[in-house]
TIMI-2910 file (N, C-alpha, C, CB; in pm, 1 decimal, decimal comma, always signed):
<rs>
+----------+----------+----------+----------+----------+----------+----------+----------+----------+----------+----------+----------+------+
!      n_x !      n_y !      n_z !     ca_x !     ca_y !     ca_z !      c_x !      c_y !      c_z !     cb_x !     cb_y !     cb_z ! resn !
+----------+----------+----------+----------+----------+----------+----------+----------+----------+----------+----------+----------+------+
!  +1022,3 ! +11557,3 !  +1326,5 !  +1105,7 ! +11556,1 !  +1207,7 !  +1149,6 ! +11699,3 !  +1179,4 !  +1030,0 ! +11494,7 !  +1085,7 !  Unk !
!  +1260,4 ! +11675,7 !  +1173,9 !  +1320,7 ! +11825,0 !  +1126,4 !  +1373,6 ! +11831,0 !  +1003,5 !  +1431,5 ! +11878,0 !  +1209,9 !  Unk !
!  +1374,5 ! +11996,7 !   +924,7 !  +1423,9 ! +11996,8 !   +821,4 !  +1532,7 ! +11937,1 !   +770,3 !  +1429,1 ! +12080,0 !   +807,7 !  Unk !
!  +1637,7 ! +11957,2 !   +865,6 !  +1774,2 ! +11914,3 !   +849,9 !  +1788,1 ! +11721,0 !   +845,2 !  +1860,7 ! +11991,9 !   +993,9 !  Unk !
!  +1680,7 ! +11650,2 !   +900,8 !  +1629,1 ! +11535,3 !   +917,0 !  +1567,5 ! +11458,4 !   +780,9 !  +1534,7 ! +11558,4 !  +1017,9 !  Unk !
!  +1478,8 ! +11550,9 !   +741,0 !  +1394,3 ! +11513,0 !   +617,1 !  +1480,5 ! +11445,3 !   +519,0 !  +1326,8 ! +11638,6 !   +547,5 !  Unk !
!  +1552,9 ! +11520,3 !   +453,1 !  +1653,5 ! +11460,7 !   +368,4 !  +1713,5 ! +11338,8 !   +369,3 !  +1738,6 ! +11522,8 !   +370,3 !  Unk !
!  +1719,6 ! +11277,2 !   +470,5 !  +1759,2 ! +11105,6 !   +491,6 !  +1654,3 ! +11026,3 !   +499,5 !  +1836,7 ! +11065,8 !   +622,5 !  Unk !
!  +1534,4 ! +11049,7 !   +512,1 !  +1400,4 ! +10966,0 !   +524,2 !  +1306,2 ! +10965,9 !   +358,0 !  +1294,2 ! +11054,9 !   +666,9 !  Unk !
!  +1270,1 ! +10876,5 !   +350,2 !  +1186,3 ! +10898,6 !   +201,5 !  +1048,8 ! +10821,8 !   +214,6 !  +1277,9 ! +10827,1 !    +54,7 !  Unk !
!   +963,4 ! +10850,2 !   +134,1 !   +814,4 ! +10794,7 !   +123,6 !   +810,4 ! +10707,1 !   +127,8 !   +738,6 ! +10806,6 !    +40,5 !  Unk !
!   +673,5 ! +10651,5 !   +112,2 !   +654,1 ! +10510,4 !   +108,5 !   +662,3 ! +10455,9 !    -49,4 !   +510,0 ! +10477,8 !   +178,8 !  Unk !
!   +526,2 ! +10568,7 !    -61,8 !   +566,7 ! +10614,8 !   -242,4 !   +665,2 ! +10583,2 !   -351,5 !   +598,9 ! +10735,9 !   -252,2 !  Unk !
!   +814,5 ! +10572,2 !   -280,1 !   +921,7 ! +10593,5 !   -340,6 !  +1006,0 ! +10448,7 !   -343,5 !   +988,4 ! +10711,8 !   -272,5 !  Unk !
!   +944,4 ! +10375,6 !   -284,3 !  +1016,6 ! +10239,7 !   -221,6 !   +969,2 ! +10150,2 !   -361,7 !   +939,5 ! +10169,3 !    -35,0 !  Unk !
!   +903,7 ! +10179,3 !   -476,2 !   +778,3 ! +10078,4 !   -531,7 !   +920,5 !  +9970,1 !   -657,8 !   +591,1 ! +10217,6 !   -657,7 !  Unk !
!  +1044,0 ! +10023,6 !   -668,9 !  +1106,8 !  +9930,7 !   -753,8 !  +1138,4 !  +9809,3 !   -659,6 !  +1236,5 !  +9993,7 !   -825,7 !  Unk !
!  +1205,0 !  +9882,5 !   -519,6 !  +1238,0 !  +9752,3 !   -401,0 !  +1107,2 !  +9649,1 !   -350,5 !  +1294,6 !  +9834,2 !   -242,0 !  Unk !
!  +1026,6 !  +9726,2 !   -335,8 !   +892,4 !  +9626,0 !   -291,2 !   +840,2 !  +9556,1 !   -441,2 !   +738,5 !  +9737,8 !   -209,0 !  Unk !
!   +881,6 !  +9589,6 !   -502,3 !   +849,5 !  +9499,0 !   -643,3 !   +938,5 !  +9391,1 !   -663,0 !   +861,3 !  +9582,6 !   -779,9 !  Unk !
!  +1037,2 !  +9390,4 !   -590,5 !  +1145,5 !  +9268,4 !   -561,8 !  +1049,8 !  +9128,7 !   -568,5 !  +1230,8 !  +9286,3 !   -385,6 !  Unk !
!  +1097,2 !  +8999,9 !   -674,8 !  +1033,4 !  +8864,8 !   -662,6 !  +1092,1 !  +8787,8 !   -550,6 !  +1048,2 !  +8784,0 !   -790,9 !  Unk !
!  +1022,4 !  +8756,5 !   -458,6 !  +1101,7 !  +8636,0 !   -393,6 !  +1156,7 !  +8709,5 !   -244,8 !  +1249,3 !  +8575,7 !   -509,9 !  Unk !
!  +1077,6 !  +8791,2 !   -210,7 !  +1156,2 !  +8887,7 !   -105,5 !  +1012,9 !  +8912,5 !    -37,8 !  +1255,4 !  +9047,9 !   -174,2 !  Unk !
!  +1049,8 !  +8879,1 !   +126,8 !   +986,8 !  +8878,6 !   +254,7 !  +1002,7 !  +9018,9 !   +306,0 !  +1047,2 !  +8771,7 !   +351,2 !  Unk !
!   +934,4 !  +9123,5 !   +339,4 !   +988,6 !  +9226,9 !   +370,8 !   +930,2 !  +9284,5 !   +529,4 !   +965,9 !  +9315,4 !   +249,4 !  Unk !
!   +971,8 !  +9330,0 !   +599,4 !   +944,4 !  +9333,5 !   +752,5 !   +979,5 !  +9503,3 !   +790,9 !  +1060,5 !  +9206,3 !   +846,5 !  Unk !
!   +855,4 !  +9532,3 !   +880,1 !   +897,0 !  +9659,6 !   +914,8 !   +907,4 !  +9644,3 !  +1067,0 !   +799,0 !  +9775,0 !   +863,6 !  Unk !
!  +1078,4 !  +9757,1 !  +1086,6 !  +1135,0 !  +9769,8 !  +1143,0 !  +1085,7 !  +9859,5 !  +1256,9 !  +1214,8 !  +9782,2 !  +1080,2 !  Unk !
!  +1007,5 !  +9934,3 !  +1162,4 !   +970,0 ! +10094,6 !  +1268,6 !   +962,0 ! +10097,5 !  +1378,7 !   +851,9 ! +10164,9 !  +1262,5 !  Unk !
!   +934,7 ! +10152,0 !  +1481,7 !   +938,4 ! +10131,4 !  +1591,7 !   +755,3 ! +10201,9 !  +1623,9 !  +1088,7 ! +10199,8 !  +1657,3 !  Unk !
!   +728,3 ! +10279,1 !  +1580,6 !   +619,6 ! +10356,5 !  +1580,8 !   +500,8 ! +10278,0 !  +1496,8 !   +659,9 ! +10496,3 !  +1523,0 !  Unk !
!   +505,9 ! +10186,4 !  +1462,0 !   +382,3 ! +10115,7 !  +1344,9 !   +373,4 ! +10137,0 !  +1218,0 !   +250,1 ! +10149,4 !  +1365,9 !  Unk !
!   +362,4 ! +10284,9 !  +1182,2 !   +354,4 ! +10292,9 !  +1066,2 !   +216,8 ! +10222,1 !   +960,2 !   +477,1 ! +10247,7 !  +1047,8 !  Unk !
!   +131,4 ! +10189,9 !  +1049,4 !    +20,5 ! +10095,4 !   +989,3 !    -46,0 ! +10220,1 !   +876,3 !   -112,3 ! +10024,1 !  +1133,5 !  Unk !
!    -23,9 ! +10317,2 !   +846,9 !    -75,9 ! +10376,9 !   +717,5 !     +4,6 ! +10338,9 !   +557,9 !    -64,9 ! +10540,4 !   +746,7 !  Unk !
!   +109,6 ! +10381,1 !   +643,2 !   +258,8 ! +10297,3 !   +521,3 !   +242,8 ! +10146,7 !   +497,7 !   +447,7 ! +10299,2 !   +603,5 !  Unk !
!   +193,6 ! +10060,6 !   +587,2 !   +185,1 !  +9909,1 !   +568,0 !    +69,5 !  +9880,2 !   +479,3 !   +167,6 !  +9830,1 !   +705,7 !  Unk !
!    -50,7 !  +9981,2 !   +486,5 !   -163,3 !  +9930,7 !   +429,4 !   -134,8 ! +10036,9 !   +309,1 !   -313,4 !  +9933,1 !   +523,3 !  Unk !
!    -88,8 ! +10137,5 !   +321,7 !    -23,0 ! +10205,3 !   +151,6 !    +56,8 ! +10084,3 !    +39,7 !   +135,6 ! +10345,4 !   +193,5 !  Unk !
!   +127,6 ! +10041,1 !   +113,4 !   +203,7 !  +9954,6 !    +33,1 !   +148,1 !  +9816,0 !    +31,8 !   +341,2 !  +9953,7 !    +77,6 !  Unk !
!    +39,3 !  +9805,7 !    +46,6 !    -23,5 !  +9673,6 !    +65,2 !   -122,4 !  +9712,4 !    -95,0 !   -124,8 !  +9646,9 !   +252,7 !  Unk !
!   -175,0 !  +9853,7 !    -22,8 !   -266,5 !  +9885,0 !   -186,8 !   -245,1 !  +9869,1 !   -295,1 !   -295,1 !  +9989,5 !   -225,8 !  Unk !
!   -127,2 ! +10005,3 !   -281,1 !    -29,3 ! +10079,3 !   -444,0 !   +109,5 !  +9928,9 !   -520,2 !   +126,9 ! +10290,8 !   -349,6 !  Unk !
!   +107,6 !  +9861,2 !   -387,6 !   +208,6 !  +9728,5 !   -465,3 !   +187,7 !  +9618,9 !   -453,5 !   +336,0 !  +9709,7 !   -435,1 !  Unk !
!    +60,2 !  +9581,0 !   -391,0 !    +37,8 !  +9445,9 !   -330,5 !   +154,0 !  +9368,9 !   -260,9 !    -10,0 !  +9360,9 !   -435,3 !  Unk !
!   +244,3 !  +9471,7 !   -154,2 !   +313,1 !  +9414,0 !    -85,4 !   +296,3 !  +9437,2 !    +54,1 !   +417,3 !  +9431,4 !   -125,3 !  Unk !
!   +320,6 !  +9286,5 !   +132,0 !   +288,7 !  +9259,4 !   +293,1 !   +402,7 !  +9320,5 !   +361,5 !   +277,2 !  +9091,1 !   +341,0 !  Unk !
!   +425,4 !  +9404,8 !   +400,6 !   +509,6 !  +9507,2 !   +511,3 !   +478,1 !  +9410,4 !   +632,6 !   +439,8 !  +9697,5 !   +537,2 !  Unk !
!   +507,0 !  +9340,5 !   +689,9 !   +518,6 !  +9221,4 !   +785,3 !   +584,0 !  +9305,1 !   +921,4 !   +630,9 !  +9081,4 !   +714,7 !  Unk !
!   +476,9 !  +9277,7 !  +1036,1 !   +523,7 !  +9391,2 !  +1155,8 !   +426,7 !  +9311,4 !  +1242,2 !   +490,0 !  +9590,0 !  +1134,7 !  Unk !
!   +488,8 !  +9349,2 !  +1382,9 !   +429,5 !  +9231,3 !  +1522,6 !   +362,2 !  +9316,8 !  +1631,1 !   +576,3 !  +9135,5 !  +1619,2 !  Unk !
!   +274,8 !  +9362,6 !  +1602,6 !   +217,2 !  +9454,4 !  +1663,5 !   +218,3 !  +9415,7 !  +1829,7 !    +81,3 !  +9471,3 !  +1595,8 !  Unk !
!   +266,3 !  +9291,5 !  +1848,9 !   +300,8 !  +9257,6 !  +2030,4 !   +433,5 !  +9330,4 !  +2052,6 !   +330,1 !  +9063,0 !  +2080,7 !  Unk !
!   +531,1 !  +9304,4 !  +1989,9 !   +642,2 !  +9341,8 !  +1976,0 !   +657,8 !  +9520,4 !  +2032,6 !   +670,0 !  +9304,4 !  +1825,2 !  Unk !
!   +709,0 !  +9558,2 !  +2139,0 !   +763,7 !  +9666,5 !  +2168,3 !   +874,0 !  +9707,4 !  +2099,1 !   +785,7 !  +9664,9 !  +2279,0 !  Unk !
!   +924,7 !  +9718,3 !  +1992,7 !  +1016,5 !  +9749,0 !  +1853,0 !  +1108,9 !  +9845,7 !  +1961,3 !   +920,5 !  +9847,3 !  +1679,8 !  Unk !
!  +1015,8 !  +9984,8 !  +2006,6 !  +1096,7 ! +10087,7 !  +2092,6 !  +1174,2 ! +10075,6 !  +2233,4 !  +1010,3 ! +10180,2 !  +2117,6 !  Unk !
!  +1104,8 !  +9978,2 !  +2292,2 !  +1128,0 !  +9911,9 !  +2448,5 !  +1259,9 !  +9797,7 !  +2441,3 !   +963,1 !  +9814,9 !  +2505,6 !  Unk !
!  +1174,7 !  +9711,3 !  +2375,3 !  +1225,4 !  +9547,0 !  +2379,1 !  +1322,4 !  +9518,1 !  +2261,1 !  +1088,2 !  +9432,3 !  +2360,8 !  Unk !
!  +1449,8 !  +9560,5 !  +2330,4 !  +1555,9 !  +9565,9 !  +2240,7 !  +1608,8 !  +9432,4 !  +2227,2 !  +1657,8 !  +9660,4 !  +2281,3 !  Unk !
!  +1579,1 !  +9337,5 !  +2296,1 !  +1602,4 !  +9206,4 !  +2278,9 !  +1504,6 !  +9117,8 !  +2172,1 !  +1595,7 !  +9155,5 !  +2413,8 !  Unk !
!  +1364,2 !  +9159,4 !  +2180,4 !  +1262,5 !  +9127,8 !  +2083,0 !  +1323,5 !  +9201,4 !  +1929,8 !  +1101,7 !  +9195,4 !  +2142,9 !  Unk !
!  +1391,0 !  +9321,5 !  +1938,4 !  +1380,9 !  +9359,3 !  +1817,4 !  +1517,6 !  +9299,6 !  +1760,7 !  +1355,9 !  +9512,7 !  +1806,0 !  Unk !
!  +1633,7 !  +9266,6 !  +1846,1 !  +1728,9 !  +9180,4 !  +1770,7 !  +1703,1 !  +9072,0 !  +1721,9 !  +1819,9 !  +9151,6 !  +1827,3 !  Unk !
!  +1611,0 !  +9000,1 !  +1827,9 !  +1562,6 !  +8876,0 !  +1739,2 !  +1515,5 !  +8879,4 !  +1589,4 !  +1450,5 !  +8821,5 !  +1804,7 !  Unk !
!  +1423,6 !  +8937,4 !  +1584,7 !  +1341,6 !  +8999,3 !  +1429,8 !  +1441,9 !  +9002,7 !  +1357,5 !  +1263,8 !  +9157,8 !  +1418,8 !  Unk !
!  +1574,1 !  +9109,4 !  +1387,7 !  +1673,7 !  +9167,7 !  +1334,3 !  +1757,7 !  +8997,6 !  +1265,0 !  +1761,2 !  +9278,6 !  +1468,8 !  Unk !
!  +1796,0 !  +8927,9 !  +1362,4 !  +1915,2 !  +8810,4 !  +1342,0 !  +1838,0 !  +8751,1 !  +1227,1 !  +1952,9 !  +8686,8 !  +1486,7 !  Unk !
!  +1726,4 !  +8755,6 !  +1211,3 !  +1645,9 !  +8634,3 !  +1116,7 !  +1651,2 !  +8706,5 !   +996,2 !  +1472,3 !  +8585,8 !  +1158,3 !  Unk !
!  +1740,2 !  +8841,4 !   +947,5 !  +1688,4 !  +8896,8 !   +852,3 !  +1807,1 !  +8909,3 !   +692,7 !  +1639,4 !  +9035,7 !   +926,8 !  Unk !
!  +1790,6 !  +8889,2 !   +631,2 !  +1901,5 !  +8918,4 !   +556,6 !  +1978,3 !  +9034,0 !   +512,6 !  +1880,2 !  +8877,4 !   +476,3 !  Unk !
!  +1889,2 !  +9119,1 !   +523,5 !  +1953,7 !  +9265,7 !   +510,4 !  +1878,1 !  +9365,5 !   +565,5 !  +1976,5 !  +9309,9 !   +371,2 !  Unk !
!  +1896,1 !  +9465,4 !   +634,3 !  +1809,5 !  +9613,5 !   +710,7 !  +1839,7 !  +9724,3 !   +593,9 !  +1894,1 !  +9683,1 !   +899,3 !  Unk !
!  +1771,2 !  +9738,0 !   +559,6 !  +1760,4 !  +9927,8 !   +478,5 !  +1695,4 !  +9997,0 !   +576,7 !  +1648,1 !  +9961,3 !   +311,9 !  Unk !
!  +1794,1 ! +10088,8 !   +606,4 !  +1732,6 ! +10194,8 !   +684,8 !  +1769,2 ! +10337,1 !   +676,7 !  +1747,8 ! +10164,3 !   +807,3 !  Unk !
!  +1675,3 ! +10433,8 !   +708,8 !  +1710,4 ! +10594,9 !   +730,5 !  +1819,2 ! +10553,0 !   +872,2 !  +1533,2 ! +10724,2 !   +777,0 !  Unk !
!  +1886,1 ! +10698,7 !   +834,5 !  +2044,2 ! +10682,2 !   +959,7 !  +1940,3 ! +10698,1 !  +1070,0 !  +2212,3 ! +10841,6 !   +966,5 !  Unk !
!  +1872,6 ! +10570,7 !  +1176,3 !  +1826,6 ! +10584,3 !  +1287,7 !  +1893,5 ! +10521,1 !  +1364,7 !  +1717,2 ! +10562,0 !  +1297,8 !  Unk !
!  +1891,5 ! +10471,1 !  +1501,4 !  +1953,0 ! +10330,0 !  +1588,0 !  +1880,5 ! +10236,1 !  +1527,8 !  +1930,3 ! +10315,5 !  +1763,0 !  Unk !
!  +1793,2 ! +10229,8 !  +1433,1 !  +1739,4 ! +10081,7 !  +1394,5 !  +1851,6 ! +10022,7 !  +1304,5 !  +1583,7 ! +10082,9 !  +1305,9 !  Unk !
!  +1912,4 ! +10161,5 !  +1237,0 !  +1999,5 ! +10090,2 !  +1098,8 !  +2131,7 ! +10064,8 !  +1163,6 !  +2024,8 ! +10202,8 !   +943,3 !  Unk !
!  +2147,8 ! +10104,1 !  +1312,6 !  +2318,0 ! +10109,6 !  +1365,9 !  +2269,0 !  +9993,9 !  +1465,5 !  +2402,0 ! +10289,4 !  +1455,7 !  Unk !
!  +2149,2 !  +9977,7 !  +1531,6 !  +2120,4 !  +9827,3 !  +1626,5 !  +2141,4 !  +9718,2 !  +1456,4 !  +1883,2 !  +9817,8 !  +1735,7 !  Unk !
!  +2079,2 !  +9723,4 !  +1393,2 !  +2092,0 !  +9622,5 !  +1261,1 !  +2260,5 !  +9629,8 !  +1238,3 !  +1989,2 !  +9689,4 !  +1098,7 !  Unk !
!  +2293,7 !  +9699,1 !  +1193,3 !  +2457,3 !  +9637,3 !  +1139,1 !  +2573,0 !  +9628,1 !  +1290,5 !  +2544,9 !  +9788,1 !   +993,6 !  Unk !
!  +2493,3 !  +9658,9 !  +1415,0 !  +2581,1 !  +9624,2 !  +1519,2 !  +2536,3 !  +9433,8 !  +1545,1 !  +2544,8 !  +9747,9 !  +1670,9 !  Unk !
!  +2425,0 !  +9391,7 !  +1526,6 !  +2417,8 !  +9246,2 !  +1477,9 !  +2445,4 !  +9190,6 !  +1312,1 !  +2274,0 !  +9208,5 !  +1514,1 !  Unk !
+----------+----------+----------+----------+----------+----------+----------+----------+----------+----------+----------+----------+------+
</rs>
């Protein structure tokens, strides 16, 4: 992560009005796990960050469109996750 980088990415911390959403399934995209952020936001909001730990997210670009097609909307930092998401 670089300085010039930082600025488009935000905490987990910071997510707590969206994960307070009623009625909303929420799925992580990451490619890296992130299992500190999943069990952060499992604590601080009692929300399930939903992720397939079989799933090669980084590799298996066909596994991760699938995930992707079933989803109603991607929020993402400007990565290829948020440009693979709005290219499906």
């Amino acid at each position: 992560m670089t300085a010039d980088r930082a600025g488009a990415y935000s905490r987990i911390d910071q997510w707590g009005p969206v994960l307070a959403l009623p009625g909303v399934t929420f799925v992580s995209l990451q490619y890296d796990g992130k299992a500190a952020e999943r069990e952060e936001a499992l604590h601080r909001f009692g929300t399930v960050l939903h992720h397939w730990p079989d799933l090669d997210q980084r590799n298996d670009l066909e596994g991760e469109a699938a995930v992707m097609s079933g989803l109603d909307l991607v929020l993402s930092a400007p990565t290829a996750v948020g440009e693979r998401a709005a290219a499906l």
